[in-house]
OpenMM code with the backbone's topology and positions (N, CA, C; nanometers):
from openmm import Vec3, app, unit

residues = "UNK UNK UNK UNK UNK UNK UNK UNK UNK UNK UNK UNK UNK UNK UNK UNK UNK UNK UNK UNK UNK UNK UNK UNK UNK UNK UNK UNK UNK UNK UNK UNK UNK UNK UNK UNK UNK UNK UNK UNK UNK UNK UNK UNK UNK UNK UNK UNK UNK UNK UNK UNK UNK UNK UNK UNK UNK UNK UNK UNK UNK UNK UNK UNK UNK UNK UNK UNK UNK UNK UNK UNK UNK UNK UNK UNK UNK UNK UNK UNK UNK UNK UNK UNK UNK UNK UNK UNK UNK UNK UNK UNK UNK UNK UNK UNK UNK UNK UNK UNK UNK UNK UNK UNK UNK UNK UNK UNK UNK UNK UNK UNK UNK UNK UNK UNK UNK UNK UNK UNK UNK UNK UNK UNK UNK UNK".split()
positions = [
    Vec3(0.4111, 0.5563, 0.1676),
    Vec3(0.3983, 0.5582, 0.3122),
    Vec3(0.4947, 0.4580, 0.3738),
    Vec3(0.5163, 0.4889, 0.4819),
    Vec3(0.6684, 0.3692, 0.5577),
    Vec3(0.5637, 0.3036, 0.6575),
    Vec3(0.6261, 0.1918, 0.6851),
    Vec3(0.5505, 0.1142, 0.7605),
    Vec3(0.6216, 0.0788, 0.9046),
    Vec3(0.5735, 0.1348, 1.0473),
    Vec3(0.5912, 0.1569, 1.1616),
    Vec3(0.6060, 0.0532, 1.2579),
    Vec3(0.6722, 0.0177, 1.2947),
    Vec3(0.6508, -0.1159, 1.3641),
    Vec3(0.5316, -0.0766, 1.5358),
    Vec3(0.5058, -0.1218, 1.6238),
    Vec3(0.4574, -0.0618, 1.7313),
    Vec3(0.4606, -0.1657, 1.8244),
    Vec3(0.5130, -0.1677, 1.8991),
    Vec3(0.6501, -0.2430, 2.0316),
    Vec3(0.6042, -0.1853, 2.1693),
    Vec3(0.5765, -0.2767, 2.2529),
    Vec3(0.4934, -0.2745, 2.3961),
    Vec3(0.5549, -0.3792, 2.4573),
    Vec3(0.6090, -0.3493, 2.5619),
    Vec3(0.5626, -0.4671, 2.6937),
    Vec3(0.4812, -0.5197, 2.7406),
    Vec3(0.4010, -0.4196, 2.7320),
    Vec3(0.2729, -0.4715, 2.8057),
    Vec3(0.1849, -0.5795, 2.7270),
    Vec3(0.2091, -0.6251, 2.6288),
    Vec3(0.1860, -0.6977, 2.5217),
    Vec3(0.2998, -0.8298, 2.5111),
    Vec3(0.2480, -0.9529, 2.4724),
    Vec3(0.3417, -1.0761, 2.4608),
    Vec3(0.4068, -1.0344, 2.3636),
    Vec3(0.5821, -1.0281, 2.3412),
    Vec3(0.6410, -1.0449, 2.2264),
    Vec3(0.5783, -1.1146, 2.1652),
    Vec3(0.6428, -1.1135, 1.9684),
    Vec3(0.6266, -1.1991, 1.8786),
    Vec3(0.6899, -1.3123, 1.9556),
    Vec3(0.5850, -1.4404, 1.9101),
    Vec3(0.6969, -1.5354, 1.9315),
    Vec3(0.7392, -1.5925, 1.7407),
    Vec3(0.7190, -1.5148, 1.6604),
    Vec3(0.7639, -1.5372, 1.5250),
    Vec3(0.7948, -1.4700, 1.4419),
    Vec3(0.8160, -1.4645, 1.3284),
    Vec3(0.8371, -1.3190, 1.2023),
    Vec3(0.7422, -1.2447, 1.1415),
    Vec3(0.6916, -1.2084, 1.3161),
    Vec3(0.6291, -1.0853, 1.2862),
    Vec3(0.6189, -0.9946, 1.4042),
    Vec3(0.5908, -0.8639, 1.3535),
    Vec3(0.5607, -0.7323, 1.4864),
    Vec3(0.4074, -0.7762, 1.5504),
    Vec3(0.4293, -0.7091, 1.6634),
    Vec3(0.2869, -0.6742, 1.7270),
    Vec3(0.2220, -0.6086, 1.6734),
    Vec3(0.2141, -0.5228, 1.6027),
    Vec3(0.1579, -0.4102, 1.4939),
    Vec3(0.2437, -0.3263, 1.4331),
    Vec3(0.1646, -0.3243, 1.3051),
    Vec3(0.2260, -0.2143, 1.1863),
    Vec3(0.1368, -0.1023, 1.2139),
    Vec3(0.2014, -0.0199, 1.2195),
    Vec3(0.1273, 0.1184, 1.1669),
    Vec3(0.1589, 0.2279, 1.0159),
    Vec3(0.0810, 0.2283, 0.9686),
    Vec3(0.0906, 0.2300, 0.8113),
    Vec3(0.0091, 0.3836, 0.8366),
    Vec3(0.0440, 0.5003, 0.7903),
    Vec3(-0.0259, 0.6602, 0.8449),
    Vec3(-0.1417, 0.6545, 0.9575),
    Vec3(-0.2794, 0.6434, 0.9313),
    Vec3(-0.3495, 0.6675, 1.0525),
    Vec3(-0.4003, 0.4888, 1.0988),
    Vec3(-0.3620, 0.4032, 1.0095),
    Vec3(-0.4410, 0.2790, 1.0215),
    Vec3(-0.3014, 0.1786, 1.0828),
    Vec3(-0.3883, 0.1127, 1.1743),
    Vec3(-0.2696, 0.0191, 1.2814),
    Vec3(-0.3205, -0.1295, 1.2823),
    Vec3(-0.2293, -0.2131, 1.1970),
    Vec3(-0.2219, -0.3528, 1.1710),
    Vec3(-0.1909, -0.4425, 1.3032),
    Vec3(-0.2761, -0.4585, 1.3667),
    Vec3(-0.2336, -0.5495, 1.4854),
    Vec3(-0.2534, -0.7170, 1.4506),
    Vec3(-0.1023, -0.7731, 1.4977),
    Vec3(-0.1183, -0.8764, 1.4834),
    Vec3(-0.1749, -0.9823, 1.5512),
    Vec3(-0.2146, -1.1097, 1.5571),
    Vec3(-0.2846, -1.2043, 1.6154),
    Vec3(-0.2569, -1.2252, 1.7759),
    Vec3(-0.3077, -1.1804, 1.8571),
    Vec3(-0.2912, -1.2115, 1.9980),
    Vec3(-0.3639, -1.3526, 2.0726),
    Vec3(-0.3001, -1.4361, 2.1008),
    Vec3(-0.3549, -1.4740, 2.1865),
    Vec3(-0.3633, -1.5078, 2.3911),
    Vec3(-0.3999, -1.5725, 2.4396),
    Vec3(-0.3765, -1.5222, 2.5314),
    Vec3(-0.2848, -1.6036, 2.6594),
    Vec3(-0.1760, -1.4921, 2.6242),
    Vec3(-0.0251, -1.5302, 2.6771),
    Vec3(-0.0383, -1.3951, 2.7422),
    Vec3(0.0412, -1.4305, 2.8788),
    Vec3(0.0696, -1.3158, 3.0103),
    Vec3(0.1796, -1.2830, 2.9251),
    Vec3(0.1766, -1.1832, 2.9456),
    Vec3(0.3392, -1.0455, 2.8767),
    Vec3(0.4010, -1.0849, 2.9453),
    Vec3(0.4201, -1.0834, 3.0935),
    Vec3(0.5430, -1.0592, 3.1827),
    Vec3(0.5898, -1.2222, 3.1638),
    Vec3(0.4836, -1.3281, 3.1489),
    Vec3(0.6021, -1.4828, 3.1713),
    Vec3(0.5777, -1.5125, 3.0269),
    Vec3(0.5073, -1.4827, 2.9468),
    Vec3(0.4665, -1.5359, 2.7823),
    Vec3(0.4281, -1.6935, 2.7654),
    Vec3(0.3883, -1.7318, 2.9135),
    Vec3(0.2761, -1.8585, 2.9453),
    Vec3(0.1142, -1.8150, 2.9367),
    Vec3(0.0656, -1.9496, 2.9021),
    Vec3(-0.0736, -1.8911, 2.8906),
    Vec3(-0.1568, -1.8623, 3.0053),
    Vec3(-0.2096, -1.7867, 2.9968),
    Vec3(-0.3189, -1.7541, 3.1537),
    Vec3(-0.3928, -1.8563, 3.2131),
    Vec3(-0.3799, -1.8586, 3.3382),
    Vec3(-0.4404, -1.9546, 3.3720),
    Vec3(-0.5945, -1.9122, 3.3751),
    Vec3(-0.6796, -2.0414, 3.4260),
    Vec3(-0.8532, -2.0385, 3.3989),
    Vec3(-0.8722, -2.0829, 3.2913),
    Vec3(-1.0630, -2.0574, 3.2979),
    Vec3(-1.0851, -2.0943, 3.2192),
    Vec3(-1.1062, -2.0545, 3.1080),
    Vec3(-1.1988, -2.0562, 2.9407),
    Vec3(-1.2166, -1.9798, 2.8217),
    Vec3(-1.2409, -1.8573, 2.8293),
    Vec3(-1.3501, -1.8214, 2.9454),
    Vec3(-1.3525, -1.6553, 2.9524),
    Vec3(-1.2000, -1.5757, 3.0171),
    Vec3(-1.1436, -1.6522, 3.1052),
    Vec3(-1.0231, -1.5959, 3.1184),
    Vec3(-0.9231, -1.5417, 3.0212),
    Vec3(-0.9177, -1.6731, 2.9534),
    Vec3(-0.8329, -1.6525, 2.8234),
    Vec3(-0.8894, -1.5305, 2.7089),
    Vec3(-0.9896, -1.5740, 2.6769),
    Vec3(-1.0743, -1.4203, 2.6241),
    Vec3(-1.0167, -1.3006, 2.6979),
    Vec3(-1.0407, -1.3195, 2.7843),
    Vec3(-0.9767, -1.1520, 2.9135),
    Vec3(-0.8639, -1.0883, 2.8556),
    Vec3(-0.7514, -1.2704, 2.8405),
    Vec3(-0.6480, -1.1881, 2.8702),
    Vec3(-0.5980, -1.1703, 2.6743),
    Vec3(-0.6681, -1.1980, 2.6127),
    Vec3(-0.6776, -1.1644, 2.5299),
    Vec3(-0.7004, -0.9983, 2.4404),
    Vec3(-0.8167, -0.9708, 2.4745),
    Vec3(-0.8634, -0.8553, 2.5128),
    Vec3(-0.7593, -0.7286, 2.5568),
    Vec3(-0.6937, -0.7952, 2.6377),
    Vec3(-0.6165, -0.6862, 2.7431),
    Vec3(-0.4890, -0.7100, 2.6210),
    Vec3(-0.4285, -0.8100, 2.5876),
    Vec3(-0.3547, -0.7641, 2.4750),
    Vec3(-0.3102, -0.7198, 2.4463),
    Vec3(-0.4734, -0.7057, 2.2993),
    Vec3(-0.4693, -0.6194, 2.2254),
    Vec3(-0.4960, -0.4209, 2.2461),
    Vec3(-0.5313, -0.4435, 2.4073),
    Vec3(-0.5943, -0.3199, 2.4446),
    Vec3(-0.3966, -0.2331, 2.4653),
    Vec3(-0.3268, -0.3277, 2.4936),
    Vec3(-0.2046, -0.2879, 2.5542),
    Vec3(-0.1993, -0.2354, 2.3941),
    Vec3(-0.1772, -0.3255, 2.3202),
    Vec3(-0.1015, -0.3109, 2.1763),
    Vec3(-0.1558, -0.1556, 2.1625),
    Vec3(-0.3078, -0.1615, 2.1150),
    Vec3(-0.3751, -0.0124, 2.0773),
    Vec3(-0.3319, 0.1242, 2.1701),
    Vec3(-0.2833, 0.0796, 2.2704),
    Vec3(-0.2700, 0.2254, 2.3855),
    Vec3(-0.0928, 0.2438, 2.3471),
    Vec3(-0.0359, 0.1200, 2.2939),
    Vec3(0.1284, 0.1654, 2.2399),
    Vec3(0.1223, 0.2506, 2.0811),
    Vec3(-0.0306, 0.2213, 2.0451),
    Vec3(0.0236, 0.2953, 1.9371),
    Vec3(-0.0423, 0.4239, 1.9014),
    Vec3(-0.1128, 0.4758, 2.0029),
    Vec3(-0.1669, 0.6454, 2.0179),
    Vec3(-0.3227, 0.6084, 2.0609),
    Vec3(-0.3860, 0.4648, 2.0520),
    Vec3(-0.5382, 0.4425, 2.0183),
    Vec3(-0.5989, 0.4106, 2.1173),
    Vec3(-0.7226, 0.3376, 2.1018),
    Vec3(-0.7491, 0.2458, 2.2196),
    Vec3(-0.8457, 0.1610, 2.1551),
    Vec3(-0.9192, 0.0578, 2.2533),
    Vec3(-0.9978, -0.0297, 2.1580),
    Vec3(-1.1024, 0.0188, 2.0722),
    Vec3(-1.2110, 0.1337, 2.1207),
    Vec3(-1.2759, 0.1513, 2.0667),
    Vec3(-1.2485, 0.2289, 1.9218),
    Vec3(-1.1212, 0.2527, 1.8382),
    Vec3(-1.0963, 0.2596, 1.7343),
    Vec3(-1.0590, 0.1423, 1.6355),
    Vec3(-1.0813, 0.0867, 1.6774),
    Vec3(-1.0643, -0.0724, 1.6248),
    Vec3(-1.2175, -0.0628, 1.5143),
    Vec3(-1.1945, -0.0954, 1.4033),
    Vec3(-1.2519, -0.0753, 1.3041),
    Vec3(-1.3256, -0.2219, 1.2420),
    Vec3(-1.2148, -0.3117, 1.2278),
    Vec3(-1.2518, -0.4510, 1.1775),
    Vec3(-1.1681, -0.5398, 1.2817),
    Vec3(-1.2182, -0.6485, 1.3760),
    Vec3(-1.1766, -0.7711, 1.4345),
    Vec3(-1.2180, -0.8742, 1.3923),
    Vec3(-1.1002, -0.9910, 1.3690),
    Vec3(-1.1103, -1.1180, 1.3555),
    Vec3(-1.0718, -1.2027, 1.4431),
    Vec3(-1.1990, -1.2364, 1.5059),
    Vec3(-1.1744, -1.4052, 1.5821),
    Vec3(-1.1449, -1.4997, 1.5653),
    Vec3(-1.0333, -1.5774, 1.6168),
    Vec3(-1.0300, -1.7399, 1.5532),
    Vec3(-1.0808, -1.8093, 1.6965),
    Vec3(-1.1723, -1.9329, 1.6855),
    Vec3(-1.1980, -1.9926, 1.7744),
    Vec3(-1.1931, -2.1771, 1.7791),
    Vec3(-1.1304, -2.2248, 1.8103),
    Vec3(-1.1451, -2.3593, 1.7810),
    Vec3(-1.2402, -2.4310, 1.8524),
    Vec3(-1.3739, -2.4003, 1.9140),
    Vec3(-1.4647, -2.4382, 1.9637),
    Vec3(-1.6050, -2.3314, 1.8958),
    Vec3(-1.6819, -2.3052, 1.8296),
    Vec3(-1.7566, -2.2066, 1.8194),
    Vec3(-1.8409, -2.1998, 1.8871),
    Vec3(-1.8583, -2.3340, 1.9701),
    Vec3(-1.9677, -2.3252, 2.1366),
    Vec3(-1.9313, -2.1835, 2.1992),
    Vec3(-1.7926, -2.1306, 2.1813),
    Vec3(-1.7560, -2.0618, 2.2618),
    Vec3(-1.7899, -1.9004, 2.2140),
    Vec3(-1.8512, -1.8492, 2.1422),
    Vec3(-1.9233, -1.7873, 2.0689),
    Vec3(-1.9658, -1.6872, 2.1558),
    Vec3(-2.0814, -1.7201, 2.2463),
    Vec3(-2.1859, -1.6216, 2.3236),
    Vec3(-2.0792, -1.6142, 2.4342),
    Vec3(-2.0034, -1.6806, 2.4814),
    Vec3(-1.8798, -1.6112, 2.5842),
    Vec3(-1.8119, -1.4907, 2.5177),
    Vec3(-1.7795, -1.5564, 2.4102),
    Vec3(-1.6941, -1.3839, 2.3598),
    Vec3(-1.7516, -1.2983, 2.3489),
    Vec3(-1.8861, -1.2833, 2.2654),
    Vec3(-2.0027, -1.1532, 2.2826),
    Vec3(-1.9630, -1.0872, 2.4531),
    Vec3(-1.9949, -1.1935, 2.5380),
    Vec3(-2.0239, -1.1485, 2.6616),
    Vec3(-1.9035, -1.0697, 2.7076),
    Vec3(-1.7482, -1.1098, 2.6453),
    Vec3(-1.6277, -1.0694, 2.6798),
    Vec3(-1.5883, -0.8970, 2.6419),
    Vec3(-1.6260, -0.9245, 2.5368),
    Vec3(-1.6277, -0.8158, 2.4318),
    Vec3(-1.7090, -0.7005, 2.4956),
    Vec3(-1.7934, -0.7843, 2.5184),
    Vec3(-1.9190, -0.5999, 2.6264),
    Vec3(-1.8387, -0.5502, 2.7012),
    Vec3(-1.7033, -0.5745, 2.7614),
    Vec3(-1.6853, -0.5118, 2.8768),
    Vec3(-1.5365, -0.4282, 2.8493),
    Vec3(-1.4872, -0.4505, 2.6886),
    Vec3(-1.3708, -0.3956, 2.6335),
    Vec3(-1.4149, -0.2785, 2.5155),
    Vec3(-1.5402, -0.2928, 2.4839),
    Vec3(-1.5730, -0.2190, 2.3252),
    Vec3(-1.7153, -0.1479, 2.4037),
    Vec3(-1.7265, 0.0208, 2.3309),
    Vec3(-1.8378, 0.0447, 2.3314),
    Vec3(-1.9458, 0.0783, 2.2035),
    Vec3(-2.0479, 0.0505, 2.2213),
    Vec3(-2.1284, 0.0943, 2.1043),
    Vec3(-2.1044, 0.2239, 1.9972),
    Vec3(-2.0778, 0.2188, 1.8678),
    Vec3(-2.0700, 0.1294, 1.7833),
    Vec3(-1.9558, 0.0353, 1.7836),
    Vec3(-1.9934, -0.1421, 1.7947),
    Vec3(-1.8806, -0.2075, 1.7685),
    Vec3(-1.8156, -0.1749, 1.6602),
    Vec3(-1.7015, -0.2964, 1.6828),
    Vec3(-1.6245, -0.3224, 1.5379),
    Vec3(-1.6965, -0.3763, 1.4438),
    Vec3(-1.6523, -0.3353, 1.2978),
    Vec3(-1.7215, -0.4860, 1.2460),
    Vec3(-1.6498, -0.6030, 1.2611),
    Vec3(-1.6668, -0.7412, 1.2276),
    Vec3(-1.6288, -0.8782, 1.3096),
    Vec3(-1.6082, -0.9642, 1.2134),
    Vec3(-1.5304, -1.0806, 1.2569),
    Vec3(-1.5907, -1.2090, 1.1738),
    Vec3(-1.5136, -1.2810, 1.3001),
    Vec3(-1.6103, -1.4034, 1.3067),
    Vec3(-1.5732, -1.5156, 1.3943),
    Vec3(-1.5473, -1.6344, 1.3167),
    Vec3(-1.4485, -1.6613, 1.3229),
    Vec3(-1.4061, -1.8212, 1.2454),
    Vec3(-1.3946, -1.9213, 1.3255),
    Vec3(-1.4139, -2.0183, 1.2902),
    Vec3(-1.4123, -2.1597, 1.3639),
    Vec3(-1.2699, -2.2526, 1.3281),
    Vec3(-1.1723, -2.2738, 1.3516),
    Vec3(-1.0144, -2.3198, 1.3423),
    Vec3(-1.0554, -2.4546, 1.3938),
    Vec3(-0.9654, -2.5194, 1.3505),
    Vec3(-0.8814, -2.6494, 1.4043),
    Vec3(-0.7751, -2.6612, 1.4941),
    Vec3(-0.6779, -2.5319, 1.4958),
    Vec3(-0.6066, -2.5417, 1.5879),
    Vec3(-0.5440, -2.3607, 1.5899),
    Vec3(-0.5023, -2.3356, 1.6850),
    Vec3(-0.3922, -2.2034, 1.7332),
    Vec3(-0.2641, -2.2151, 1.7430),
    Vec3(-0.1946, -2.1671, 1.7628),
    Vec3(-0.0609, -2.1293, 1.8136),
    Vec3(-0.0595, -2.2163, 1.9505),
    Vec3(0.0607, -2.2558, 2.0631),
    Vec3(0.0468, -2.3286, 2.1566),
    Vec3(-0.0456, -2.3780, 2.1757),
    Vec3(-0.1485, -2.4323, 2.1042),
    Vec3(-0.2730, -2.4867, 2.1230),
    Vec3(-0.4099, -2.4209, 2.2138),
    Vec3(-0.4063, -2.3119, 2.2051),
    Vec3(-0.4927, -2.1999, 2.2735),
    Vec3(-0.6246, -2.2489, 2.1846),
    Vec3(-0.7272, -2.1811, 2.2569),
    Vec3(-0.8752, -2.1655, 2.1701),
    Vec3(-0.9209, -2.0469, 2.1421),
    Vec3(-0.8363, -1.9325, 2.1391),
    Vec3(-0.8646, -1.8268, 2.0769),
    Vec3(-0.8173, -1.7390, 2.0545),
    Vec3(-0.7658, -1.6957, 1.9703),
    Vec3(-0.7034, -1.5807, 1.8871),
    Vec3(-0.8057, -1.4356, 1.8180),
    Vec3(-0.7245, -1.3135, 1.8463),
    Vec3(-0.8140, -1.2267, 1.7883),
    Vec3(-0.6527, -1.1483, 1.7259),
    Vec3(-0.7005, -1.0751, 1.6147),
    Vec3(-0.6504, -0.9154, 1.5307),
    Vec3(-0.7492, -0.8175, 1.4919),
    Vec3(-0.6397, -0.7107, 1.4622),
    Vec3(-0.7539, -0.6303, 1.4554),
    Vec3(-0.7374, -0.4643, 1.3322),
    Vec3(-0.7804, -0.4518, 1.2989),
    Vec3(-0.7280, -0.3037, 1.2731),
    Vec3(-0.7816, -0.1964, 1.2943),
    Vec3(-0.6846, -0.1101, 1.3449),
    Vec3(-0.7168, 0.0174, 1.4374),
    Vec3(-0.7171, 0.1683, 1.3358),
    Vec3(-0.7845, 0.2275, 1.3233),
    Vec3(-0.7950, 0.3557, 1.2897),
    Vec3(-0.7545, 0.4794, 1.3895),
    Vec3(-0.6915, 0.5400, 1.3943),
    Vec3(-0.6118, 0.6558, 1.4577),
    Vec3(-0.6728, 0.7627, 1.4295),
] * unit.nanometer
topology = app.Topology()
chain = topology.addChain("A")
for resn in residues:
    res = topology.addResidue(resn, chain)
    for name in ("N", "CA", "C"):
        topology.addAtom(name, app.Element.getBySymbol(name[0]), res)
């Protein structure tokens, strides 16, 4: 199988050596988003649920560049460097995913990329 790269605007460039997502036949490797505005690739302003938002929206951009949308999202991983921040993301998440979720894992970090508090990936089924 060849492996697809999947390239959006509407999504923050890499800022490193890697794609926004692979797509490998029906399954789509999205890489770690966090939450950086596409159009300036600064972080959003507000506060943690903001950043969650614009998080969210993303990865929602990434999934709609590559035929999908969120609710094919199969397995997500959270990184969070606060895990207080926990029942905010549940709450974030209700308003991007519908029943049946993804399955999940939430990790607790020391640090992110530009020093953000939260990072998500994901992989998408097509």
């Amino acid at each position: 199988m060849s492996k697809n790269p999947v390239v959006t605007a509407d999504a923050p460039s890499a800022i490193g050596t890697y794609s926004q997502a692979i797509k490998v036949g029906n399954l789509v490797f999205m890489s770690g988003q966090i939450p950086l505005v596409p159009a300036t690739m600064e972080i959003v302003e507000g506060d943690f649920e903001a950043r969650a938002h614009q998080v969210f929206s993303n990865l929602r951009a990434i999934a709609e560049a590559a035929g999908g949308d969120l609710d094919q999202i199969v397995k997500l991983t959270i990184y969070l460097t606060d895990l207080g921040n926990f029942a905010t993301v549940n709450s974030v998440m209700e308003s991007y995913f519908e029943k049946p979720y993804p399955a999940r894992a939430a990790l607790g970090v020391a640090s992110l990329p530009k020093g953000v508090d939260i990072e998500a990936e994901a992989i998408l089924a097509l």
